[in-house]
N, C-alpha and C positions, 0 to 999 in steps of 0.2 A: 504493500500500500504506500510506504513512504518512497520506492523508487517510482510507484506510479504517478504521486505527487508531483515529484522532481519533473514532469511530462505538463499531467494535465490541470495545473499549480491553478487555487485563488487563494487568498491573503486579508487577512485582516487590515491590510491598509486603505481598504475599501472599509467605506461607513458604513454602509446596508449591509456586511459580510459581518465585520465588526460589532454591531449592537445586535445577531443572532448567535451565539458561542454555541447553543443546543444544534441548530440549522448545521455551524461550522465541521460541527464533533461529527453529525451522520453524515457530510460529505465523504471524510473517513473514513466512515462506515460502509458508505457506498464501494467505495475502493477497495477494499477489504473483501467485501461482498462478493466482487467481481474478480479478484484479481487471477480465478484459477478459473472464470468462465470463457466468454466468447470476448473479443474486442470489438464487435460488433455491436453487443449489450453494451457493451462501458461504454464507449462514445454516445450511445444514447443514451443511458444514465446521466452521464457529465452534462452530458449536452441538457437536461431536463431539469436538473436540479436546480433549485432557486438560489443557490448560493452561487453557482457559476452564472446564472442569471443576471446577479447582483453585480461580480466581477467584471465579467466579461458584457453587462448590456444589454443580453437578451429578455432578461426577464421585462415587460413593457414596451419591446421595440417596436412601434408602431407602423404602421404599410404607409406613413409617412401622403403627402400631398404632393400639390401644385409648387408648394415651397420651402417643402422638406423634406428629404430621403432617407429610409431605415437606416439605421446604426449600423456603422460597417466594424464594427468591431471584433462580434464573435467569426463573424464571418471570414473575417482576416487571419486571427488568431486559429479556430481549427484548421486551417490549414497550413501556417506557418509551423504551429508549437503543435499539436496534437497530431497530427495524421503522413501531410507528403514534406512540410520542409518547404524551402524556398527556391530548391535546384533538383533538375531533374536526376536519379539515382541509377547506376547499376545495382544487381544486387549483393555487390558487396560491399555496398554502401559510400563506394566512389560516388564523384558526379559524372554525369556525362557531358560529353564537352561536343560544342558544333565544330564547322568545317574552321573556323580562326582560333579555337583552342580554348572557348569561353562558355562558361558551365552556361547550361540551358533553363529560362527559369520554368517551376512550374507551374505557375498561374500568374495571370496578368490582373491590372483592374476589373478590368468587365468579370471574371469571375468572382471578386470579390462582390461587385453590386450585384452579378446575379442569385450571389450567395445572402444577400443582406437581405435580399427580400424572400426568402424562404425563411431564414430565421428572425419572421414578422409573425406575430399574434398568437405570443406563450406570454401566459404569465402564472399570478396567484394560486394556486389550486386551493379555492376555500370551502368546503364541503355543502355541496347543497347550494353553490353559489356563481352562476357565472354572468353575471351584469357586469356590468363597466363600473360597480364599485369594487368588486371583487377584483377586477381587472386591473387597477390605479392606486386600489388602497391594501394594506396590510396591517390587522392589530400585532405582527409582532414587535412592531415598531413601538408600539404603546404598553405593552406585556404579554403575558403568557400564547396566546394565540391558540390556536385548536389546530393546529399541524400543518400549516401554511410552509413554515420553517422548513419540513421535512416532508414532504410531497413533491412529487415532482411535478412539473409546471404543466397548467392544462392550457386548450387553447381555447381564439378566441376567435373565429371565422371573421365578427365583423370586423378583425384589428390586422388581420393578413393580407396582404399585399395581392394580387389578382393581375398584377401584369406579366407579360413575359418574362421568365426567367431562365439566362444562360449562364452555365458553369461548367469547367472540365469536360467541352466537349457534349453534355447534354443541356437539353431547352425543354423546359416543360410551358407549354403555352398558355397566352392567356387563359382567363376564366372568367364568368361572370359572379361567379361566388368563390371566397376564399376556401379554401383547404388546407389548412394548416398541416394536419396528419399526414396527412401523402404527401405534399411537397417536403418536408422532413423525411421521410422515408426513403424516397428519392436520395436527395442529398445524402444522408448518411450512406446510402449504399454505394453511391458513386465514389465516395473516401474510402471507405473501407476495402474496394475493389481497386482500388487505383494501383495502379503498378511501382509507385513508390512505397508504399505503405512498409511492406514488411522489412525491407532494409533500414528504412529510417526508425521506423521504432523499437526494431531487434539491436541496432547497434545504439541508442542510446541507452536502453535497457543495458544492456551489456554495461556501461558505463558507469550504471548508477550504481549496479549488484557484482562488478566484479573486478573489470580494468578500464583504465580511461586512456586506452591504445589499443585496442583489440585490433588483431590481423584482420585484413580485407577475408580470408578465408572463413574465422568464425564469423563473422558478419553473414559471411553468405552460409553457412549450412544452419543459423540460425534463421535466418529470413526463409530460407528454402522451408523449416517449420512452420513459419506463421503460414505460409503458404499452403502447407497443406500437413497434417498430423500424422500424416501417415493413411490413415483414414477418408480422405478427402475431404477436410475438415479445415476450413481456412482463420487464421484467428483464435486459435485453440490456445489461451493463456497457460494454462497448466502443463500442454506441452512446449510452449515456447522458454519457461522459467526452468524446468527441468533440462531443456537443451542448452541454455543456457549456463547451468550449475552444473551439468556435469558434462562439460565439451571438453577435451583435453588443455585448452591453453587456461580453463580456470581451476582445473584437475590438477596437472603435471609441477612437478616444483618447482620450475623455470619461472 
């Protein structure tokens, strides 16, 4: 859980994260939870939890107007810090480089705005409750609260964003009603399929749980894990942690 931190990090320097310590302790929990399941579950975990909400923006992020556009924040961030990184990868965790010798990046702008407006119209989860006060307010701010904290964030059709949206290569079309559900689902699968994915998270992993030099070689027989478990099972945490802990260069006495 604490190397998965070191990844998919929020912090108390945030005020909203800050004045929920209950909220802060089951992000945690979440992590913990997750950490020998799917990566596919954890990104949607993180990604739903109101304390990364708080962090990272999303909780509130409105489908925005005529004279203002969703919050590109988380949108930036999972794909920077959480999933592909900022250059495209071999799988040994190289970059790959174009024809003049210069790493290739993985996402441009447009993906990030296409990405902001899918993560439009999550908020509050307050039970029994989804009006635009539930949507805008939260008594945890005020005390105890009835589990806002620690729910994961529900959505809000009328606060999601309904225009076209392009990212990594897929466009999900306009709408004349939001769907917050399925355009998230989208997205997350389009990360977690991405061809950077298991390199970049296998060799930072690597980093946090064992060396902070790993060979281009354990890079890639680890990423060749997340890929697939053996099983055909991609994202298998519990296998990836174990290839990890007992590869030869974290084994061997060298």
């Amino acid at each position: 859980a604490y190397s998965l931190h070191e990844m998919l990090v929020i912090s108390m320097a945030s005020t909203g994260v800050e004045n929920m310590p209950r909220g802060t302790a089951h992000y945690w929990d979440t992590l913990a939870a997750d950490a020998f399941g799917n990566f596919r579950q954890l990104l949607e975990d993180v990604t739903l939890n109101p304390m990364m909400g708080q962090w990272l923006a999303m909780q509130g992020n409105d489908k925005g107007d005529a004279n203002t556009d969703p919050d590109e924040n988380y949108a930036r961030e999972v794909m920077q810090l959480f999933t592909i990184g900022l250059y495209q990868l071999n799988d040994d965790g190289s970059q790959k480089l174009d024809g003049t010798g210069k790493p290739i990046p993985t996402y441009s702008n447009t993906d990030v705005v296409g990405l902001a407006k899918v993560f439009t119209g999550f908020s509050w989860n307050v039970p029994g409750n989804t009006s635009d006060s539930a949507w805008s307010d939260c008594c945890m701010y005020v005390g105890p609260g009835v589990g806002e904290d620690l729910l994961p964030m529900q959505s809000y059709p009328s606060h999601h964003s309904t225009k076209q949206k392009d990212f990594l290569g897929v466009t999900i079309p306009a709408s004349g009603t939001g769907d917050p559900n399925s355009d998230l689902k989208i997205a997350l699968d389009t990360l977690f399929n991405h061809p950077n994915l298991p390199a970049f998270f296998s060799k930072q992993m690597i980093q946090h749980m064992v060396t902070s030099n790993p060979s281009p070689a354990y890079v890639s027989r680890v990423a060749e894990v997340f890929k697939d478990n053996g099983l055909g099972v991609r994202g298998d945490l519990k296998a990836v942690i174990t290839a990890i802990l007992m590869d030869p260069e974290a084994r061997d006495t060298a």
